[in-house]
Structure formats: C-alpha cells, structure tokens
C-alpha positions in Angstrom: -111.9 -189.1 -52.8 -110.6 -190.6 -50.1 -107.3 -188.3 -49.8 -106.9 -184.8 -50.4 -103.9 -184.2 -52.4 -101.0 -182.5 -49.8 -101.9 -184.4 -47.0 -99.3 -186.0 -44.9 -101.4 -188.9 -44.2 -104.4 -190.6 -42.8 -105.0 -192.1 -39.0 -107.4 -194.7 -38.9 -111.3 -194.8 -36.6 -109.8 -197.5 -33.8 -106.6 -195.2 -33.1 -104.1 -198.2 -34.1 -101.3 -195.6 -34.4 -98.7 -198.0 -35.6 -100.8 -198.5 -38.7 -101.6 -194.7 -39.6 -100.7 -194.2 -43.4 -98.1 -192.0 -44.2 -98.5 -190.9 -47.9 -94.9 -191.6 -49.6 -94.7 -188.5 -52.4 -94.9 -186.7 -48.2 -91.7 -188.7 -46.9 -88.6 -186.2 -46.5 -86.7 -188.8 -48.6 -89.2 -188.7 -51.3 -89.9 -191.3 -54.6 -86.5 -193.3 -55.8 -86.9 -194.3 -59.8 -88.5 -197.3 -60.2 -91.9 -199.9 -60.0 -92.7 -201.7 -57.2 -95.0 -204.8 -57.3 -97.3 -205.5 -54.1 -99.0 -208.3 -53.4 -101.9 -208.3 -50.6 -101.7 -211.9 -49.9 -103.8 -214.7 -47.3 -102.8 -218.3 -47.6 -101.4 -218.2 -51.1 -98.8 -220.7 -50.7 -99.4 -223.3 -53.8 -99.6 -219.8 -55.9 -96.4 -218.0 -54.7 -93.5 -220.4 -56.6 -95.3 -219.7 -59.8 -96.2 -215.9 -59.0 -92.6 -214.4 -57.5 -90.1 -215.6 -59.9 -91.4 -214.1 -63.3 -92.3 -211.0 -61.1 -89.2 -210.5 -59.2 -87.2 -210.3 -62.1 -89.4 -208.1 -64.1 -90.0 -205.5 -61.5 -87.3 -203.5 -59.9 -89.1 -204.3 -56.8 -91.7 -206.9 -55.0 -93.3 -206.0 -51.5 -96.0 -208.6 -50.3 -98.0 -207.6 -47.4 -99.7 -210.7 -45.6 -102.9 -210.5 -43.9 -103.0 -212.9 -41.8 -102.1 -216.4 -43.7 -102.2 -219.7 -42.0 -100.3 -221.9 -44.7 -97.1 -220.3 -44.2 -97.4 -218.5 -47.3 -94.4 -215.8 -45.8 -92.2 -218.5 -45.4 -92.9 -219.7 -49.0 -92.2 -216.0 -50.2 -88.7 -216.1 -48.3 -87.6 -219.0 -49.7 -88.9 -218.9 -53.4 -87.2 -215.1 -53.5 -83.9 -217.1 -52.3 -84.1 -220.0 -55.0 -84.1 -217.3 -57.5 -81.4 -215.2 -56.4 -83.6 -212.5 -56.0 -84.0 -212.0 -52.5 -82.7 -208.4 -52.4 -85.8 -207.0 -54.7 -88.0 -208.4 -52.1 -89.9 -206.8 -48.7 -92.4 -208.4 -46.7 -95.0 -206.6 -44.3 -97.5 -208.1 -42.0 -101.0 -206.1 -41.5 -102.9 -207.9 -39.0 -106.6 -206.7 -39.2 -109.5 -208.9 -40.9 -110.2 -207.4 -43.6 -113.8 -207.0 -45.0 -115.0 -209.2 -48.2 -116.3 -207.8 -51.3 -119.7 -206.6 -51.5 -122.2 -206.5 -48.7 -119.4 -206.7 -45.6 -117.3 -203.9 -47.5 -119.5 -201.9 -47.7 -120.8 -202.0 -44.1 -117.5 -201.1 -42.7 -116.4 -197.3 -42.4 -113.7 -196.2 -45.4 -110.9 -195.1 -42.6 -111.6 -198.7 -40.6 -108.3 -200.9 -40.3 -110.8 -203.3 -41.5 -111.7 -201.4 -45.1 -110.6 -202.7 -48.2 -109.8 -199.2 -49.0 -107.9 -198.7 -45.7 -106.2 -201.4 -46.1 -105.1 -200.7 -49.8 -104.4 -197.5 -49.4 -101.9 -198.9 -46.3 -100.1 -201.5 -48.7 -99.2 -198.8 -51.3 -98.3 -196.5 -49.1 -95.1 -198.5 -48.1 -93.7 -198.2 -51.7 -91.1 -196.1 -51.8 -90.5 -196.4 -56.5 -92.4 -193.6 -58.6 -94.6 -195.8 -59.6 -96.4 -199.3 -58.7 -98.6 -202.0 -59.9 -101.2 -203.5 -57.8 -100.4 -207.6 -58.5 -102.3 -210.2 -56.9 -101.4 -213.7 -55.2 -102.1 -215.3 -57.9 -101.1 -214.0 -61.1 -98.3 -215.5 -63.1 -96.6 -213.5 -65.7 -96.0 -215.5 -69.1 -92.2 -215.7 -70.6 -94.2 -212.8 -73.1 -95.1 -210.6 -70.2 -92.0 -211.1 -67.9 -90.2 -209.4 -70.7 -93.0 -206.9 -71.5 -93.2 -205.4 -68.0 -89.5 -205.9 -67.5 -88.7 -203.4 -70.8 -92.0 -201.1 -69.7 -90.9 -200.8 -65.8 -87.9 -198.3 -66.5 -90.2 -196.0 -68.7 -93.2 -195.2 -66.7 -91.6 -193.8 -63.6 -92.0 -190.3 -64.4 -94.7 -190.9 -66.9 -98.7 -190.1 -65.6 -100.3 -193.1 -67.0 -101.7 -196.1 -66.3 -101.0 -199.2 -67.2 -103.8 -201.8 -68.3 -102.6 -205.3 -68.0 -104.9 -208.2 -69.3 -105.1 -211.5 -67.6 -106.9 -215.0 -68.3 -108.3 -217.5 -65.6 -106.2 -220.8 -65.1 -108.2 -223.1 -63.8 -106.2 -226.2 -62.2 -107.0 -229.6 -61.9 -104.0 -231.3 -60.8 -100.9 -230.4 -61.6 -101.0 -231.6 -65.6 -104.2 -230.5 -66.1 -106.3 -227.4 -66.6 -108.7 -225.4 -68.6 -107.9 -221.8 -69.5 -110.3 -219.3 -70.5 -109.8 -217.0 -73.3 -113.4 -216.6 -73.3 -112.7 -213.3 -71.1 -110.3 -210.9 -71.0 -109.8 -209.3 -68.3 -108.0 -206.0 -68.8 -108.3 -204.0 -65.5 -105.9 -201.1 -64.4 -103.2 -202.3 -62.7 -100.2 -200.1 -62.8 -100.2 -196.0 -61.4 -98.0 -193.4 -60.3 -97.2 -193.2 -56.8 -99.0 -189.5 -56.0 -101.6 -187.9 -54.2 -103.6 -188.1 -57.8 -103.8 -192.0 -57.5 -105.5 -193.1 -54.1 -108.1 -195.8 -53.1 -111.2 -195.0 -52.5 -114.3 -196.8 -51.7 -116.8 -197.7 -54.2 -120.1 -199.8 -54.0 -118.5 -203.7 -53.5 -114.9 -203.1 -53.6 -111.9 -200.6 -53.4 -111.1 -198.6 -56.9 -108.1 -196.5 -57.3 -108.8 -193.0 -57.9 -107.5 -191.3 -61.3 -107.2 -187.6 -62.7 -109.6 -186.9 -65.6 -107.6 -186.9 -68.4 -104.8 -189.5 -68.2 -103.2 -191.8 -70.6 -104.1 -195.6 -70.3 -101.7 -197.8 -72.1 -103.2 -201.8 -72.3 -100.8 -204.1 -72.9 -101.7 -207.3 -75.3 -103.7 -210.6 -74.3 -101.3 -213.4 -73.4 -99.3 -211.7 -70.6 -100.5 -213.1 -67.5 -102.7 -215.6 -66.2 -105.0 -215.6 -63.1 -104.6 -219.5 -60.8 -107.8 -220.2 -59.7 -107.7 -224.4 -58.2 -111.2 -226.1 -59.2 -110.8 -227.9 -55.6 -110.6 -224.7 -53.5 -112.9 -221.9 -52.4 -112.5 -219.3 -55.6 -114.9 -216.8 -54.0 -114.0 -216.8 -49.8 -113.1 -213.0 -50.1 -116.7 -212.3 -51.8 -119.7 -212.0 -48.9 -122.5 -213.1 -51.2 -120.8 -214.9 -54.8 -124.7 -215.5 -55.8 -125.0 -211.9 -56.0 -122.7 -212.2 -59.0 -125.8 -213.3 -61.0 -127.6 -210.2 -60.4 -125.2 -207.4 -60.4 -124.1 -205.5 -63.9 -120.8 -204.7 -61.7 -119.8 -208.3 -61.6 -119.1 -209.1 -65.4 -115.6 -210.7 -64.6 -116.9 -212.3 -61.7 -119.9 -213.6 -63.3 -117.9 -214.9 -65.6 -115.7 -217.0 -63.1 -118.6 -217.8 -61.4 -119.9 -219.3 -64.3 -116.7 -221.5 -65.7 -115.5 -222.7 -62.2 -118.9 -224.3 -61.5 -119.2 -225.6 -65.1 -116.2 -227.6 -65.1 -117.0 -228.9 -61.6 -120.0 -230.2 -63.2 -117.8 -231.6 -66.1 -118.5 -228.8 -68.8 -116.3 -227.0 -70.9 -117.9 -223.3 -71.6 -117.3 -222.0 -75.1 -113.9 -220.3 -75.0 -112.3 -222.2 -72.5 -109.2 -224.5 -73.6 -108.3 -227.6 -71.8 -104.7 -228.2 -71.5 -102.2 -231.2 -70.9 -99.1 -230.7 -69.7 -96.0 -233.1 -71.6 -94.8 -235.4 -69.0 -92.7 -233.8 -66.0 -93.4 -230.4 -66.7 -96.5 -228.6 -64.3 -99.5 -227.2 -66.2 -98.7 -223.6 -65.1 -94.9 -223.7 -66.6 -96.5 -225.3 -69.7 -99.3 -222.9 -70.2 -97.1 -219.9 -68.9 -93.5 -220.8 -70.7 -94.7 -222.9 -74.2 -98.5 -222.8 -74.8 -99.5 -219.2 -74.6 -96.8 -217.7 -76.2 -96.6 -219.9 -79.0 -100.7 -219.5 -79.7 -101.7 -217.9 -83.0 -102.3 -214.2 -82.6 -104.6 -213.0 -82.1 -105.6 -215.1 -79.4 -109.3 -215.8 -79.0 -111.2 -213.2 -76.7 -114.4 -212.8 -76.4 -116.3 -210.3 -73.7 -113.4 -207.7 -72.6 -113.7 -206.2 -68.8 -112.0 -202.9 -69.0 -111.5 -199.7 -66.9 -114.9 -198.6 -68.2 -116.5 -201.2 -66.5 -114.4 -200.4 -63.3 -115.8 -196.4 -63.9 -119.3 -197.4 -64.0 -119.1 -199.3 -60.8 -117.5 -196.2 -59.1 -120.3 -193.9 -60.5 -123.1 -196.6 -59.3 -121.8 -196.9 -55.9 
C-alpha cells in the first residue's frame, strides 16, 4: 500500500512542494457529510455538456481536476455548471504534470512521481473534503435512471464503509444522431469509496487500483445507469502506451473488448451485442439513448461478459 493509515501525507520524488498530498480524514477541519464526484479530465470538451449536468445534480458535489487540456475543456466546465444553475456544487483544480499512460510507461515511472497514475490519483482525491467519493470519468453520462439512483444513494453512504459498484456501457458516436451501444459488456468496476486512510491508490501492474480493507461490503447498482462516450472519429486509446497489448493481456478484458467493437464498426461491423441507435429528429443521440432509449428497454437488459472488482483484484495480485 501506498499510504500507511495515520499519515499526514505524502511529498512527492521531484520536491514540487505545492503539490504534496495532504490526506483529508488528517485536515484539522476534518470530513463534512456528503459525496463528492471528481473528474481527472484532458481535452474532454465535446463530453463535458453531457457529463456535468446529470452529475451535478446527483452529487452533493463535482470537483474536476484538469491535466493539462488544450480544447478549453475548463472553460466548457464553467459554463455548462452555469447553464444548469449549479455552479455552486462545482470546483475546479489544475495539476500540471504529464501524466504516465497505462501499461508499459506506468509502470516505468516511480509510485511517489508527480508523473504516476497513482500520484496523481491519490492527489485528485485528496482535495475532497465529503465522507465519501466516487471516482467519475470525462466521459460518463448518467441516464435519467441513474441520476436518480446516485442522487437517493449519495446521502446514505457517507458514514457507511462500502463501496459502490457502478455499471456502465460503451457509447460509441457517429455523428450526433447516430451510434451503436454495447450491451455486449458490462462493465461494473468500483467506483465509489469512503474518504479514509483504508481507501488509497496504489500502483498495480498497468494502471492505478484503489486499495480496500478485506472484508467490506460492495453494493452494484443495476445495468442501465451510465454510459461511457467513446467518438468512432477520435483516438479511444491515447492514454494506453501499447492498445495492441490489449490482445494479449488477461488484465485487459474491458479493454479488449473496446478494442474490439471500436475497430469493428470502423470497418462497418456490428459485433453481437452491440445496438445501433437513431436519434428522432432534433434530439442528439446521447439525450436519446441517455433520457428515452435506455430506460424504457425491457429488463433485463442484455449483458453478456461482466468486468467486475474481481477482475480489478486479479490484476492487483498479478502485478
């Protein structure tokens, strides 16, 4: 483990003082009630008016910590918090160190680097200041279902040790009417902790995993709460050093499988359990999919390999 439980902190290898991390639960003001959302964000901008909305007003708070965008994604944050009104559940923080990709350049770089995924986790979370958080990505857009799901579970888990499993299905987009969504996959990861010395990143053998006392309860939430935007005309994989890899490694299962879907429909294929989707005129694909098509599919939805904690466990053991 990273952390030993009752430390004030951590200082980082390249002496970048202003960026030591100073644990929360060790603050002389200590943990208000509450969850906190954070967003690591770089150059999420198209993402961001679909993301923040849903999020802000499920989530007593949203802190989004860029690294470094070049699409004015902050701005976009500023002003898609104002639209909604919800400006005052919203911080932003800037950490300005390139950070190291999954797999082969992650694991070359020292855990207490600036430059660690770890490090640089570990940082993000430690500027929450709610009993408990949930790690969120750039990209995720809650569905009218799971707004009101982590809205009604945000108030109970404050003082409650467990963590909070929270499936999510790959969006792929193809305009702005058009996409293909794949329930082929479900990918129900750990995404919501305790803020405490108990629950810490670490780093494992291609990425960051938060660390977790043995035993502790795991609720997972249904299938159909969130989505994951991934834009058939982008770069899925930039934060990966080697997305071939995905092909051989047993840790990659969720990768593999995006790997697999986003270079089929490039090539005009639509993998078994993947939907494709039109949007009614004058409505985008995400609030369609999001708002009206998901939560008025038949339940249960169809799912087919599920990527749990287990699978996050084993690649903590094998690394």
């Amino acid at each position: 483990m990273m952390a030993l439980p009752g430390a004030a902190g951590l200082t980082n290898l390249e002496g970048h003082a202003d960026f030591d991390i100073t644990w929360p639960w060790a603050r002389a003001e200590g943990l208000r009630s509450g969850s906190t959302a954070v967003l690591r964000i770089k150059d999420e901008a198209p993402s961001l008016p679909f993301v923040l909305p849903p999020l802000l007003r499920a989530m007593d708070h949203v802190l989004v910590v860029d690294n470094g965008s070049t699409d004015g994604s902050p701005d976009v944050v500023a002003e898609t918090a104002a639209r909604a009104g919800l400006a005052h559940r919203l911080t932003q923080a800037s950490y300005p160190f390139a950070v190291a990709r999954a797999g082969a350049e992650h694991r070359a770089v020292p855990e207490r680097s600036v430059h660690s995924l770890a490090y640089f986790y570990n940082w993000c979370f430690a500027q929450v200041g709610t009993r408990y958080s949930f790690k969120w990505d750039g990209d995720m857009v809650l569905t009218a279902e799971g707004e009101a799901s982590l809205a009604d579970l945000a108030w109970q888990v404050g003082d409650v040790q467990s963590i909070i499993r929270v499936p999510r299905h790959g969006l792929y987009l193809d305009g702005p009417s058009h996409a293909y969504l794949d329930l082929g996959l479900r990918n129900a990861e750990e995404w919501g902790f305790p803020v405490g010395p108990d629950f810490v990143f670490a780093k494992a053998f291609e990425w960051e995993v938060r660390t977790t006392p043995k035993p502790v309860r795991s609720i997972g939430l249904p299938h159909g709460l969130c989505v994951e935007l991934k834009y058939l005309d982008g770069d899925e994989f930039a934060h990966w050093t080697d997305p071939a890899s995905f092909a051989t490694s047993h840790r990659n299962k969720r990768k593999r499988r995006e790997w697999a879907v986003f270079n089929a429909l490039n090539a005009g294929e639509v993998p078994e359990g993947v939907h494709e989707i039109h949007a009614p005129d004058g409505v985008h694909v995400v609030d369609h999919v999001t708002r009206t098509w998901l939560p008025h599919a038949p339940r249960p939805l169809e799912v087919g390999t599920v990527v749990t904690s287990d699978d996050a466990e084993r690649a903590r053991r094998s690394g």
